[in-house]
N, CA, C and O atoms as a Tinker XYZ file with bonds, in Angstrom:
   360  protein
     1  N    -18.466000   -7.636000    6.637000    73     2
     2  CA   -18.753000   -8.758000    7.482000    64     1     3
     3  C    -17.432000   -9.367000    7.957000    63     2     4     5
     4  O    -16.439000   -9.085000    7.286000    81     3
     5  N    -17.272000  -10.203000    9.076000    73     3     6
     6  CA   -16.258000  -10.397000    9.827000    64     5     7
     7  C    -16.051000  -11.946000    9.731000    63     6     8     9
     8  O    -17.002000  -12.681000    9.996000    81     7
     9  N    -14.893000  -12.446000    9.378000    73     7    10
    10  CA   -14.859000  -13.895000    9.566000    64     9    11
    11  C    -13.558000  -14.387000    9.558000    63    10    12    13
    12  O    -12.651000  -13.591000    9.316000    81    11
    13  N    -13.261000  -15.752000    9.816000    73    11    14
    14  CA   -12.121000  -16.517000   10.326000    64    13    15
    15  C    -11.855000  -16.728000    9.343000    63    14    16    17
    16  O    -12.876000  -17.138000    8.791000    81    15
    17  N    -10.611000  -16.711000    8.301000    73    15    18
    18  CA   -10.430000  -16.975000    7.354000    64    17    19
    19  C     -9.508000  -18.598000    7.351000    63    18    20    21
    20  O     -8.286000  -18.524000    7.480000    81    19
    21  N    -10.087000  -19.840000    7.217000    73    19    22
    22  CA    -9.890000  -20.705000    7.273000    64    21    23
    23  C     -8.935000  -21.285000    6.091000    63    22    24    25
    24  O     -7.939000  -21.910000    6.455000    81    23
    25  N     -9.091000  -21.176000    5.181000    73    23    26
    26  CA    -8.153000  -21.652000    3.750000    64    25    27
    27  C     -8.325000  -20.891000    2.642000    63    26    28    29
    28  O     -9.303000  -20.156000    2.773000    81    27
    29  N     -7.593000  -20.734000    1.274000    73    27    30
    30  CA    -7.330000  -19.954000    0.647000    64    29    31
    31  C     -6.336000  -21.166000   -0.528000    63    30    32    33
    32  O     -5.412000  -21.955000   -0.328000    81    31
    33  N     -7.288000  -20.677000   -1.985000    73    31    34
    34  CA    -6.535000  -21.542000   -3.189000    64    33    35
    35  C     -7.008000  -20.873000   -3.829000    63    34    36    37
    36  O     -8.048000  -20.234000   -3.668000    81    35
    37  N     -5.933000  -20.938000   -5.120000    73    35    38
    38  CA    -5.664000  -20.261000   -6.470000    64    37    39
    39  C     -6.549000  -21.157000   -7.152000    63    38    40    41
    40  O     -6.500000  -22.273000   -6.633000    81    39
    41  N     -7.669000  -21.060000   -8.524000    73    39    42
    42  CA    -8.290000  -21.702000   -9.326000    64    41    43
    43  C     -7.611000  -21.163000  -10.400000    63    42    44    45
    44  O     -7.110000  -20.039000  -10.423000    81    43
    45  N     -7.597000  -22.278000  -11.619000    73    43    46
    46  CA    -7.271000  -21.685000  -12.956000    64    45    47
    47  C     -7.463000  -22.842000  -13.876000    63    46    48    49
    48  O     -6.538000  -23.645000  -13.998000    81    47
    49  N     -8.753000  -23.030000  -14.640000    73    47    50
    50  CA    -9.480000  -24.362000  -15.230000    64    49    51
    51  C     -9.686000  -23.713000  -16.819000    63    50    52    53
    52  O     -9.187000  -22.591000  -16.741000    81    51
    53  N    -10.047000  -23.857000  -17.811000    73    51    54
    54  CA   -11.063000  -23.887000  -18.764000    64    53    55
    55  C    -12.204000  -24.696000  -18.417000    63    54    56    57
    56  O    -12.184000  -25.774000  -17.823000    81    55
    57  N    -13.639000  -23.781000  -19.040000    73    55    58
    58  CA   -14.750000  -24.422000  -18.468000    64    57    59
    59  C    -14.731000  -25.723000  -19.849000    63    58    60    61
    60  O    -13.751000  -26.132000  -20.472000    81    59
    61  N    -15.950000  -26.059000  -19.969000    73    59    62
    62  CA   -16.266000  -27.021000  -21.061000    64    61    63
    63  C    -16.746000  -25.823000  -22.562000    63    62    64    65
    64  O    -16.425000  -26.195000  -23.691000    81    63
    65  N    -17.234000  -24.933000  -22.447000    73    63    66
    66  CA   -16.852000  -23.709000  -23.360000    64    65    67
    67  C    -15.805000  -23.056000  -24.092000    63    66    68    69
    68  O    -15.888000  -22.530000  -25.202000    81    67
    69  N    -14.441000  -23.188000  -23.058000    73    67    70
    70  CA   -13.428000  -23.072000  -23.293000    64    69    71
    71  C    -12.874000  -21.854000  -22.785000    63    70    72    73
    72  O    -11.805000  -21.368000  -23.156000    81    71
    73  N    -13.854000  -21.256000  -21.688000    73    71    74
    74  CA   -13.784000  -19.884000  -21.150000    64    73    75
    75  C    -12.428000  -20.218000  -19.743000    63    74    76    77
    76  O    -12.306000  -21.207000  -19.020000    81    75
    77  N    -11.767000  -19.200000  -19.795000    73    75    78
    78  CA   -10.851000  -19.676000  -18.478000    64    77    79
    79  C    -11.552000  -18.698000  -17.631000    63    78    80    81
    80  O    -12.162000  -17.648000  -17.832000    81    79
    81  N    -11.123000  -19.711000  -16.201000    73    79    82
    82  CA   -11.929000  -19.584000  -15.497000    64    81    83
    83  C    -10.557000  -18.854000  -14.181000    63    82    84    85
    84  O     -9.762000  -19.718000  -13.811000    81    83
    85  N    -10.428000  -18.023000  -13.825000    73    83    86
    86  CA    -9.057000  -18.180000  -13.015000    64    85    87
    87  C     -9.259000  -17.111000  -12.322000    63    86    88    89
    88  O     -9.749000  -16.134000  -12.889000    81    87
    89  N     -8.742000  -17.033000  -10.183000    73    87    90
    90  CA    -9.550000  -16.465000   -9.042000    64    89    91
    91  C     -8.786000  -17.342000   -7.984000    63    90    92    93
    92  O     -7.856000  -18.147000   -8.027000    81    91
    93  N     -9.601000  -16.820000   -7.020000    73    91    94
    94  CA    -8.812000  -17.432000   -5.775000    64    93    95
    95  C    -10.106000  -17.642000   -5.126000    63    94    96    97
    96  O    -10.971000  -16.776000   -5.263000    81    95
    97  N    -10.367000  -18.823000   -4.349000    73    95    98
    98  CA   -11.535000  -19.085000   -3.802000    64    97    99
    99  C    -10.720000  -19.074000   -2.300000    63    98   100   101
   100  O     -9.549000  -19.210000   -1.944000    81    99
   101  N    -12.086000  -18.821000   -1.605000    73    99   102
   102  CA   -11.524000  -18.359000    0.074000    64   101   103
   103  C    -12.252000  -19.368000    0.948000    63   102   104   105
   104  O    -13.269000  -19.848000    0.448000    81   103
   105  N    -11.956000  -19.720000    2.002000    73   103   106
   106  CA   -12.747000  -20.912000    2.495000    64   105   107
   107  C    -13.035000  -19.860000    4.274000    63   106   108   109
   108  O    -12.118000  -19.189000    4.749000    81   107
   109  N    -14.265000  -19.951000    4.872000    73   107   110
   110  CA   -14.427000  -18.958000    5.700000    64   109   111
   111  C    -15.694000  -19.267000    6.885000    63   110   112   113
   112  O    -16.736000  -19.845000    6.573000    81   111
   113  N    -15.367000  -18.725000    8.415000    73   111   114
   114  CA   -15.869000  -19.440000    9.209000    64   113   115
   115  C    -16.975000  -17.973000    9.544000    63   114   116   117
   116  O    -16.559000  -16.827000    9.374000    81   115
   117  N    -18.049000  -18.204000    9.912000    73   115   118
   118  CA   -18.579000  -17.100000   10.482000    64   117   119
   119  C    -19.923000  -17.360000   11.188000    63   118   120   121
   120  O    -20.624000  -18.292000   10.796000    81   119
   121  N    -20.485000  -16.236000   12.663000    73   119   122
   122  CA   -21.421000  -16.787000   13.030000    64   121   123
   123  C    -22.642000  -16.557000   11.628000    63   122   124   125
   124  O    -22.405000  -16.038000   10.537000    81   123
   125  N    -23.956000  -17.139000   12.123000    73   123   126
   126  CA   -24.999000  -17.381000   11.296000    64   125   127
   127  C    -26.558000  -17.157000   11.756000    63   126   128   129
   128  O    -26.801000  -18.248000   12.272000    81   127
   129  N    -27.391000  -16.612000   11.833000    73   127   130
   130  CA   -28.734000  -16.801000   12.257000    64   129   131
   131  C    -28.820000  -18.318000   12.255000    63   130   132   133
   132  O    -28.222000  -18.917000   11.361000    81   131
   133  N    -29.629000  -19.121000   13.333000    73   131   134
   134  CA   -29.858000  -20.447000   12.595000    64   133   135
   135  C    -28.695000  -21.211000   12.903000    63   134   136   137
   136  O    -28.807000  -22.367000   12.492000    81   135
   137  N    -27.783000  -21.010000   13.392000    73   135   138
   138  CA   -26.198000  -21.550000   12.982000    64   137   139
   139  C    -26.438000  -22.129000   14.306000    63   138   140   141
   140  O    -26.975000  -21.271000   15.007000    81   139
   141  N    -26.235000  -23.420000   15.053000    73   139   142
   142  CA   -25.412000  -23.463000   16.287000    64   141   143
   143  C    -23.997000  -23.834000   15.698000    63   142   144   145
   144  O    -23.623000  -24.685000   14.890000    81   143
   145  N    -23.172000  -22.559000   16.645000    73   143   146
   146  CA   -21.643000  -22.809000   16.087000    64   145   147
   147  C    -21.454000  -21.601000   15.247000    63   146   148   149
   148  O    -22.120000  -20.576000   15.391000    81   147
   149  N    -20.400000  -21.783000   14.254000    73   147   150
   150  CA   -20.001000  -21.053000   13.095000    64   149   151
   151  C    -20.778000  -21.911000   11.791000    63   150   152   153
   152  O    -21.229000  -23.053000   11.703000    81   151
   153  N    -20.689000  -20.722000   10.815000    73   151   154
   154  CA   -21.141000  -21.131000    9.452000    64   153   155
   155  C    -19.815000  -21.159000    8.652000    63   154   156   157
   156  O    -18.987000  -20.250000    8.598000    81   155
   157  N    -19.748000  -22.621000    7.909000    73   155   158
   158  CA   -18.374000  -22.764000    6.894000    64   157   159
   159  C    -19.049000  -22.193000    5.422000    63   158   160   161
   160  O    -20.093000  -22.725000    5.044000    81   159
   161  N    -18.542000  -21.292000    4.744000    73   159   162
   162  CA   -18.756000  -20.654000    3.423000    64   161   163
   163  C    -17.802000  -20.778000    2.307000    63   162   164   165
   164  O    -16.709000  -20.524000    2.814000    81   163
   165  N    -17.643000  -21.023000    1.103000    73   163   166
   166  CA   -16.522000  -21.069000    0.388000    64   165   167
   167  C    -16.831000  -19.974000   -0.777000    63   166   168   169
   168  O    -17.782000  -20.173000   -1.534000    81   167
   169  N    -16.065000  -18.883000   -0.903000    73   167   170
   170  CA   -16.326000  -17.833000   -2.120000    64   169   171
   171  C    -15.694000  -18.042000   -3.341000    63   170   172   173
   172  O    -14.841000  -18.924000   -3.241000    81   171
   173  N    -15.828000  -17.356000   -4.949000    73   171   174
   174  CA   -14.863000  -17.546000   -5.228000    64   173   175
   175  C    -14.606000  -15.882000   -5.653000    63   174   176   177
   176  O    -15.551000  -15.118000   -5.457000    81   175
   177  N    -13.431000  -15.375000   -6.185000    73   175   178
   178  CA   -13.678000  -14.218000   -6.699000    64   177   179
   179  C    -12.686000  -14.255000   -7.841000    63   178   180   181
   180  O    -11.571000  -14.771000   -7.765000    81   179
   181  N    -13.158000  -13.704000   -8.829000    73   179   182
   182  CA   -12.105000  -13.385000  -10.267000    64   181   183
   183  C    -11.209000  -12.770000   -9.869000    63   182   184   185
   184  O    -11.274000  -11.904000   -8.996000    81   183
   185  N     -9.950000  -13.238000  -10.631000    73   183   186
   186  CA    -8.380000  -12.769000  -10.436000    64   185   187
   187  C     -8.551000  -10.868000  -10.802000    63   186   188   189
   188  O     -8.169000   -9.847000  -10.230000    81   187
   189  N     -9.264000  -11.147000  -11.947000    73   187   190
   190  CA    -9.462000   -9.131000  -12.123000    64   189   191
   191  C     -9.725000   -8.545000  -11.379000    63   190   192   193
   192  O     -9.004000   -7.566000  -11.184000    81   191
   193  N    -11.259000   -8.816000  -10.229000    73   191   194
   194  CA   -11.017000   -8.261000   -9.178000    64   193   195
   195  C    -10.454000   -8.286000   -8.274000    63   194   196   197
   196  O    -10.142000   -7.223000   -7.736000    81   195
   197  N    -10.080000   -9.541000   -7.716000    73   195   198
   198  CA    -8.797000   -9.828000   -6.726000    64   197   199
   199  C     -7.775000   -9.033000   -6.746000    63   198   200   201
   200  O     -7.505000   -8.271000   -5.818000    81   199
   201  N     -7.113000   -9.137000   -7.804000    73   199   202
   202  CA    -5.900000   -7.808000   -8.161000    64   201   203
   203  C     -6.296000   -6.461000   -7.621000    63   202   204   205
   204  O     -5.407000   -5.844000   -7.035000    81   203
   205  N     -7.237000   -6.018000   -7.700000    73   203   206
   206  CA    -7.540000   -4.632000   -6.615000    64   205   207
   207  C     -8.157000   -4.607000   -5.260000    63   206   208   209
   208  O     -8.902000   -3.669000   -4.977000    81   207
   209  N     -7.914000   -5.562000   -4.390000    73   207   210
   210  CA    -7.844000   -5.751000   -2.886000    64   209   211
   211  C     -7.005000   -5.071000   -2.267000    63   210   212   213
   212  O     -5.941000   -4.884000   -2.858000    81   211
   213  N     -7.077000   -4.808000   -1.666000    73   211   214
   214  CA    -5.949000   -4.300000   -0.185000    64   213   215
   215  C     -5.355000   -5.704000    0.045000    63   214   216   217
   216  O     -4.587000   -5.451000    0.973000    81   215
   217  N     -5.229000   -6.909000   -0.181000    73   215   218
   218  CA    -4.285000   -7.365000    0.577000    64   217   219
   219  C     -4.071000   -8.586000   -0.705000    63   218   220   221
   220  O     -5.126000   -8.832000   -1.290000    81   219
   221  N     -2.977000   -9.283000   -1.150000    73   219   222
   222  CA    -2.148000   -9.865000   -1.860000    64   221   223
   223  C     -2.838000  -11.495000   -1.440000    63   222   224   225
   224  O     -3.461000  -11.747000   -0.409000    81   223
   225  N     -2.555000  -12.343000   -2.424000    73   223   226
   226  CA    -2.690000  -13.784000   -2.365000    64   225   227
   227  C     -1.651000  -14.249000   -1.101000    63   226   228   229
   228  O     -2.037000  -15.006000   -0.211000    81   227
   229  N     -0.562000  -13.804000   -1.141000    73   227   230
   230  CA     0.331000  -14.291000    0.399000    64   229   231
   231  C     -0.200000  -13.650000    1.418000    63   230   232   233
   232  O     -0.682000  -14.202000    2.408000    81   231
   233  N     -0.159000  -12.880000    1.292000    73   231   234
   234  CA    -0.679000  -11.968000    2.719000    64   233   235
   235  C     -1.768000  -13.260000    3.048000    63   234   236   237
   236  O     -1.419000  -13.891000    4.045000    81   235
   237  N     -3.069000  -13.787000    2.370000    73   235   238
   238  CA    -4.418000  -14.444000    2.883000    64   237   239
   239  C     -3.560000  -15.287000    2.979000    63   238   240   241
   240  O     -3.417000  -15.474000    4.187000    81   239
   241  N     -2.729000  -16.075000    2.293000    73   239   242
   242  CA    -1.931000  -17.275000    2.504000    64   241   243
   243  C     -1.518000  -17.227000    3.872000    63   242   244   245
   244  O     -1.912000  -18.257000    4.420000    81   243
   245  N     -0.982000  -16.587000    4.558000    73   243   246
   246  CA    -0.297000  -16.291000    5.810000    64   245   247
   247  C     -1.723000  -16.462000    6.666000    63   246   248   249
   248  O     -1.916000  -17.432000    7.400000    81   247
   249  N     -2.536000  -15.566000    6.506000    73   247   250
   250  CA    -3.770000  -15.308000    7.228000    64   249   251
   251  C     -4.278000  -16.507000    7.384000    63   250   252   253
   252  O     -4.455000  -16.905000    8.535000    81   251
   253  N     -4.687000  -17.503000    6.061000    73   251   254
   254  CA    -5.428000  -18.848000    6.625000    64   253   255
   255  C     -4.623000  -19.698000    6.966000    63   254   256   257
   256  O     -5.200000  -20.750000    6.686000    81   255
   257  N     -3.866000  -19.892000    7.299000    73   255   258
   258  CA    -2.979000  -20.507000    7.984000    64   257   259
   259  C     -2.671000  -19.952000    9.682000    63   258   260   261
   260  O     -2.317000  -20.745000   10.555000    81   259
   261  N     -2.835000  -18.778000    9.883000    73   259   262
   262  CA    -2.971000  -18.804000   11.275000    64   261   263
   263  C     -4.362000  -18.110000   11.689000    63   262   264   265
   264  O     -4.433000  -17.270000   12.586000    81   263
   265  N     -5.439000  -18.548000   10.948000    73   263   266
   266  CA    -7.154000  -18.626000   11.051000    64   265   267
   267  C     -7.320000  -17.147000   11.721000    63   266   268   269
   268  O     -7.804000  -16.882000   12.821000    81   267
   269  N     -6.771000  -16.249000   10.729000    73   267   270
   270  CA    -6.717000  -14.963000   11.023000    64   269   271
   271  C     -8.016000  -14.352000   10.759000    63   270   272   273
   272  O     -8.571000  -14.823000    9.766000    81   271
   273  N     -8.666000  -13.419000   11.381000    73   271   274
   274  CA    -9.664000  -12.437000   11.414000    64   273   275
   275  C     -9.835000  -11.676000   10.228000    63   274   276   277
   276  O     -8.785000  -11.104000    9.937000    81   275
   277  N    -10.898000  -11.421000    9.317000    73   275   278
   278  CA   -10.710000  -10.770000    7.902000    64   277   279
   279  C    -12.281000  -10.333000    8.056000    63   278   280   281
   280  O    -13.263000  -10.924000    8.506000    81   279
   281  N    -12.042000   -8.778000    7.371000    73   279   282
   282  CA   -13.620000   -8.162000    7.175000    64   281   283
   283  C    -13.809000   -8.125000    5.373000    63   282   284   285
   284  O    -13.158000   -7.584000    4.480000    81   283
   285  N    -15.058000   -9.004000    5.393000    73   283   286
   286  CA   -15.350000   -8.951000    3.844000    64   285   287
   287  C    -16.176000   -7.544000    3.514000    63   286   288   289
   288  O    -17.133000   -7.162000    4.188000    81   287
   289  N    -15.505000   -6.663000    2.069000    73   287   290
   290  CA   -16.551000   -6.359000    1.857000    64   289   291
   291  C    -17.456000   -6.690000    0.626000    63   290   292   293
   292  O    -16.887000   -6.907000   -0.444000    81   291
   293  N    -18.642000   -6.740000    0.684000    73   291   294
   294  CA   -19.746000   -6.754000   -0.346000    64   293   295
   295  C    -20.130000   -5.543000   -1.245000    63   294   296   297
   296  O    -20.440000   -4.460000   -0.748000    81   295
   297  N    -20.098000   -5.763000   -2.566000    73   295   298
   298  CA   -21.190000   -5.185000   -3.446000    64   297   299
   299  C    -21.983000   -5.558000   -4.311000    63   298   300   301
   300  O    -22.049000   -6.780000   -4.183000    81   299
   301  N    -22.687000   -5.208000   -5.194000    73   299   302
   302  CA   -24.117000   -5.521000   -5.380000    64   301   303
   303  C    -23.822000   -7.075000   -5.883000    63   302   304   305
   304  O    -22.872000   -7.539000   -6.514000    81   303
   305  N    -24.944000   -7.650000   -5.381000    73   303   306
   306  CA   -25.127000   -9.322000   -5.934000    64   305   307
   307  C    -24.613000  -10.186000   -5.347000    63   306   308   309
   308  O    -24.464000  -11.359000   -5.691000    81   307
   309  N    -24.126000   -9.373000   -3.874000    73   307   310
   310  CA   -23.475000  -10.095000   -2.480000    64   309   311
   311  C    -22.006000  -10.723000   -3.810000    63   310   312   313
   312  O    -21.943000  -11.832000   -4.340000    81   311
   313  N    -21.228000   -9.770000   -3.953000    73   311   314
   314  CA   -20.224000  -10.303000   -4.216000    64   313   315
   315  C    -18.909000   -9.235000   -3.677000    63   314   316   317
   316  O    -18.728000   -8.018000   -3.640000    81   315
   317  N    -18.226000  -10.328000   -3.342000    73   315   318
   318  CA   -17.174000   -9.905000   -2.413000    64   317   319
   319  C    -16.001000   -8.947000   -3.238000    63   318   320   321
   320  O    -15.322000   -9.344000   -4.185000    81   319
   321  N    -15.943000   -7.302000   -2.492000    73   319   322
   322  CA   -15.317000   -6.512000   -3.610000    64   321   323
   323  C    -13.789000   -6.021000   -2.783000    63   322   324   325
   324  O    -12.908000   -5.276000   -3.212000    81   323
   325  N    -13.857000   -6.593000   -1.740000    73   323   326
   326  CA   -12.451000   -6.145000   -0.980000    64   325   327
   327  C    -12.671000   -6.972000    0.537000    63   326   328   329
   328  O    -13.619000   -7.071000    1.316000    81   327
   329  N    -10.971000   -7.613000    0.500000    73   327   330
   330  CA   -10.781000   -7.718000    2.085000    64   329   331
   331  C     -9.494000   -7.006000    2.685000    63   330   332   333
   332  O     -8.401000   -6.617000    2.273000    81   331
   333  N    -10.264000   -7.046000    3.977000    73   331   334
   334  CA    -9.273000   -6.398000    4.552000    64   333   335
   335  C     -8.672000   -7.536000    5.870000    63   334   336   337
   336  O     -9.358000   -8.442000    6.344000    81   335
   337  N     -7.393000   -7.241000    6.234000    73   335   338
   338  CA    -6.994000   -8.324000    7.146000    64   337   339
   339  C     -6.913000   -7.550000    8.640000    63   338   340   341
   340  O     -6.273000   -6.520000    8.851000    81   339
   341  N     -7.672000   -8.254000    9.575000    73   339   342
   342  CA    -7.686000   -7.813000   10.883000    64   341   343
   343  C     -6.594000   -7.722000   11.480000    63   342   344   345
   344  O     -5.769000   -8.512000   11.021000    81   343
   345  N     -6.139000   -6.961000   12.492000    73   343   346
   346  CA    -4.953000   -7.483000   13.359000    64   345   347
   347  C     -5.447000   -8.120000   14.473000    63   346   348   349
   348  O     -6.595000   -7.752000   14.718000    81   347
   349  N     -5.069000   -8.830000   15.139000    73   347   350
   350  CA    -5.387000   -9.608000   16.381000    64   349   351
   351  C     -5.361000   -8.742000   17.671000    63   350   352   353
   352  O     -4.415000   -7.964000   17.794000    81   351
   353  N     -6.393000   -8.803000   18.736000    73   351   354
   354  CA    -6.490000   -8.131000   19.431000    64   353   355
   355  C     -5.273000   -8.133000   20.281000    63   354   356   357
   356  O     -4.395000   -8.965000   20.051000    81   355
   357  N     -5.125000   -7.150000   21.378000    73   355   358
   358  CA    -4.151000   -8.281000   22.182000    64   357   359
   359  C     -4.785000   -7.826000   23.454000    63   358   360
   360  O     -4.455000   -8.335000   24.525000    81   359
């Protein structure tokens, strides 16, 4: 799926369990059935899987900051298992 990648932050908490909790949540614009406009979405994904992306915490850093083009992909349980960063048309 295709979307504007709007913002991008590092999480790293203990829950009230005492489980750490630590990932990068993505903040993301995209059209929507239903939507007039874009739909705003916020993901989060575990640092374990994060670490095997195609593209690095700076790299998205760079990207949401100039509301760069990014294709999510999904696997089972609609959870996000890789992005990839678009290049801009020209």
């Amino acid at each position: 799926m295709k979307a504007v990648l709007v913002g991008v932050q590092k999480i790293s908490f203990e829950n009230e369990t005492g489980e750490l909790i630590d990932g990068v949540k993505i903040h993301m614009l995209y059209p929507d059935v239903g939507v007039h406009g874009l739909k705003a979405d916020t993901k989060f994904i575990r640092t374990e899987l994060f670490n095997h992306f195609d593209c690095n915490f700076d790299e998205l850093k760079n990207s949401a900051e100039n509301n760069s083009e990014v294709d999510l992909d999904y696997g089972p349980r609609d959870k996000i298992v890789n992005i990839s960063i678009l290049k801009p048309e020209e």
